[in-house]
C-alpha positions in Angstrom: 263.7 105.9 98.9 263.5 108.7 96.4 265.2 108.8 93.4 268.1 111.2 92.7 267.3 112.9 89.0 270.5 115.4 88.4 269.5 118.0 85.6 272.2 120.1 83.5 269.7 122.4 81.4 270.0 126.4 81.3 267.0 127.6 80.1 265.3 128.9 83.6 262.0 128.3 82.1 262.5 124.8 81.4 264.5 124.3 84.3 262.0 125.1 86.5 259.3 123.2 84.8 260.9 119.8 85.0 261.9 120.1 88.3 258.1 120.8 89.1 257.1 118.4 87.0 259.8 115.3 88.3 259.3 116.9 92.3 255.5 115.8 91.8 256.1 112.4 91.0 258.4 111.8 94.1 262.0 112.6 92.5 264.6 114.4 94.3 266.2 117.1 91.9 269.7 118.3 91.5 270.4 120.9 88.8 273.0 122.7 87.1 272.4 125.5 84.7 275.4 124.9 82.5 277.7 121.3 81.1 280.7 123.1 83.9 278.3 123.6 86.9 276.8 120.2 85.9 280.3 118.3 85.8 281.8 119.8 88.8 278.6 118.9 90.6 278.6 115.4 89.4 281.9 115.3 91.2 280.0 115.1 94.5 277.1 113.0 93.9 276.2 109.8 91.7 272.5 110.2 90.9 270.1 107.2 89.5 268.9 109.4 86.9 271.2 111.6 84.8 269.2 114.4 82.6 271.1 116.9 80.3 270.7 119.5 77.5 272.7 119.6 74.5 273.3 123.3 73.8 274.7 124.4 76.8 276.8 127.7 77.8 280.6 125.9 79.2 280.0 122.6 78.1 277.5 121.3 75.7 275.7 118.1 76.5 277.3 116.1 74.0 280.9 116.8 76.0 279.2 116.3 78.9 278.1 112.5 78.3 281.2 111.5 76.8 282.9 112.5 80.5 279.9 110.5 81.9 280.0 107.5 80.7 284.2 108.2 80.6 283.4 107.9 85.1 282.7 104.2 86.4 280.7 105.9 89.4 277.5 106.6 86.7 277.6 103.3 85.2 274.3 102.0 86.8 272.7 105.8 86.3 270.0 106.7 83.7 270.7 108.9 81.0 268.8 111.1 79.0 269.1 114.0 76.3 266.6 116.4 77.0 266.8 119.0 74.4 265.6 121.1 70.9 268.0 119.5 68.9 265.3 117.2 66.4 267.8 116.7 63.3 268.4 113.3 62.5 272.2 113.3 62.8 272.0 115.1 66.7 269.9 112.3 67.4 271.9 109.9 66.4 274.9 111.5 68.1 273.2 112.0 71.1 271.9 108.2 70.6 275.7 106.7 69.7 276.5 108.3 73.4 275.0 105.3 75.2 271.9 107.6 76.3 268.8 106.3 77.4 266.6 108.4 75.4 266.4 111.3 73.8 264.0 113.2 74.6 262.7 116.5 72.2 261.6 119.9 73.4 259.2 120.9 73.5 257.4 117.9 75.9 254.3 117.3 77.6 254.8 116.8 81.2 252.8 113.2 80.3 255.4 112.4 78.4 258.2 113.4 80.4 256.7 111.3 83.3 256.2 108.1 81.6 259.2 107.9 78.9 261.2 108.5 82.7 259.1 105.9 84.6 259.3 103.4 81.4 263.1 103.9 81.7 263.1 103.0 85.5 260.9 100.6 84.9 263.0 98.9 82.5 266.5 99.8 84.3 265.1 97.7 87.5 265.1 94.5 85.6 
């Protein structure tokens, strides 16, 4: 069974880059350009793996978690900040959201694969 990764990111480039890179290793992808499209999405499917950018046009990513974790459906889901935002104090925020990780562009598609699988790895348990 393949596992459902939903992305809320809005940069095409980037986008389309993890989706490539995550539909190699097996994932299924779902993605949303924006923190709106990606909420009223979420409203429809509960994905194992939940991947989102902070600076967002709608909703930012921060917004975005809190109504996460706020929904019992994504309780049991992974989830990530994938995003520019390096300062200490936006990764701490991101980090005080019950996240994952936190995740800093620009990646390597190496690192993307195995922070993910470590996660999974570790979630399983």
């Amino acid at each position: 069974m393949k596992l459902k990764i939903f992305l809320a990111e809005d940069d095409p480039g980037i986008r389309t880059l993890t989706k490539f890179i995550l539909e190699k290793e097996g994932f299924e992808l779902i993605v949303a350009e924006d923190g709106q499209k990606a909420w009223d999405a979420l409203q429809n499917v509960v994905p194992d793996v939940i991947m989102c950018d902070v600076q967002m046009p709608q909703m930012d990513g921060f917004t975005l978690m809190k109504k996460i974790n706020g929904d019992s459906r994504f309780n049991n889901a992974i989830k990530v900040f994938l995003t520019s935002m390096r300062e200490r104090e936006n990764i701490q925020q991101g980090l005080s959201l019950n996240v994952h990780d936190y995740i800093t562009k620009p990646f390597s598609p190496g690192e993307l694969r195995q922070r993910l699988q470590s996660l999974i790895d570790t979630h399983k348990k």
